[in-house]
Each structure stands twice: as C-alpha cells, then as structure tokens.
C-alpha positions in Angstrom: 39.0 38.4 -0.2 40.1 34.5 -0.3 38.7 32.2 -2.7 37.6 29.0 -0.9 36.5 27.3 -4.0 40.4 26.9 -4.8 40.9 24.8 -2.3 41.3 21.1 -2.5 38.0 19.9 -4.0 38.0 16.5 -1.6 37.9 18.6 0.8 34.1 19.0 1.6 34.3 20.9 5.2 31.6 20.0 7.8 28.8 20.2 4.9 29.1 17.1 2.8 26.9 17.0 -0.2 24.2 14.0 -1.1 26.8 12.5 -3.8 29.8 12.4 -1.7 30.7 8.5 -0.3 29.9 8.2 3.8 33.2 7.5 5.7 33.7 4.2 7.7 32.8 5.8 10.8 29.3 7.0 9.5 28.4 4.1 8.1 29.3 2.5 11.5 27.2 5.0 13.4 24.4 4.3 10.9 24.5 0.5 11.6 24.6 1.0 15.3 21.5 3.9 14.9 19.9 1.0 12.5 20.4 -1.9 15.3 19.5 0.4 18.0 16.3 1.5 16.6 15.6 -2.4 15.4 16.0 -4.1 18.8 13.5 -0.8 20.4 11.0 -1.9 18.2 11.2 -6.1 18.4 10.7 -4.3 22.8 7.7 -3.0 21.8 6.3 -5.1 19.4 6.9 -7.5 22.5 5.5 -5.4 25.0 2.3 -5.2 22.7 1.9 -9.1 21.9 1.9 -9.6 25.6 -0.9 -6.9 26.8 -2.8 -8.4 23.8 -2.6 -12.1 25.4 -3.2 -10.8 28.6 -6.2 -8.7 27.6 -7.4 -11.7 25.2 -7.3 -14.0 28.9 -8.9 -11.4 31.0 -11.8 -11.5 28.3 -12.2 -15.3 28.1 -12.3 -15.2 32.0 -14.5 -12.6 32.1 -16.7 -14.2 29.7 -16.8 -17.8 31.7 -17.3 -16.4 34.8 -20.6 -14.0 33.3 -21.7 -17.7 31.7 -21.1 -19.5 34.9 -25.0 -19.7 36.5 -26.6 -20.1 33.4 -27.9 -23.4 31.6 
C-alpha cells in the first residue's frame, strides 16, 4: 500500500484546505464572480427604482383624474 501522506506537503491535490493561500487565478475568478454579481444587482435595483416611479405616476394620475369632477 502507498503512503500519500509522504508526499510533498505543498502539494494539496484538488482538495485544498480553509488555511491554505488562494492562487492568483482564484482570487481573479473571485473578483470577476464579485463584479459580476455586483453589476446584476445595481440591474435590478435599477429595474426596481423605475417600476416604483412608474407605479408612483400611474397613482398620482389615477388619483387626479378620480378628483377631476369634484369641487
């Protein structure tokens, strides 16, 4: 049977464990993930402040046009 504890103990395999330093390329991939996910929100937050205006003017229309006959 081999022992694979033997083996160079940099060498973490597939698994790294919480402790060990990210390489360049994951901390890349994190900053992409992170400015992907950032710019999908400021999109919805967006999408959301304009179907509040829009519902806010549909209600002040609404509510000029119910007041429109009256004294």
């Amino acid at each position: 049977m081999s022992d694979t504890s033997r083996g160079n103990p940099r060498d973490l395999g597939p698994h790294q464990h919480a402790h060990a330093a990210p390489t360049t390329q994951q901390m890349r991939t994190v900053g992409q993930r992170r400015r992907d996910a950032e710019e999908k929100l400021e999109h919805h937050l967006q999408e959301a402040r304009h179907k509040a205006e829009r519902h806010d003017a549909e209600d002040e229309k609404e509510a000029g046009d119910s007041g429109a006959g009256e004294p």
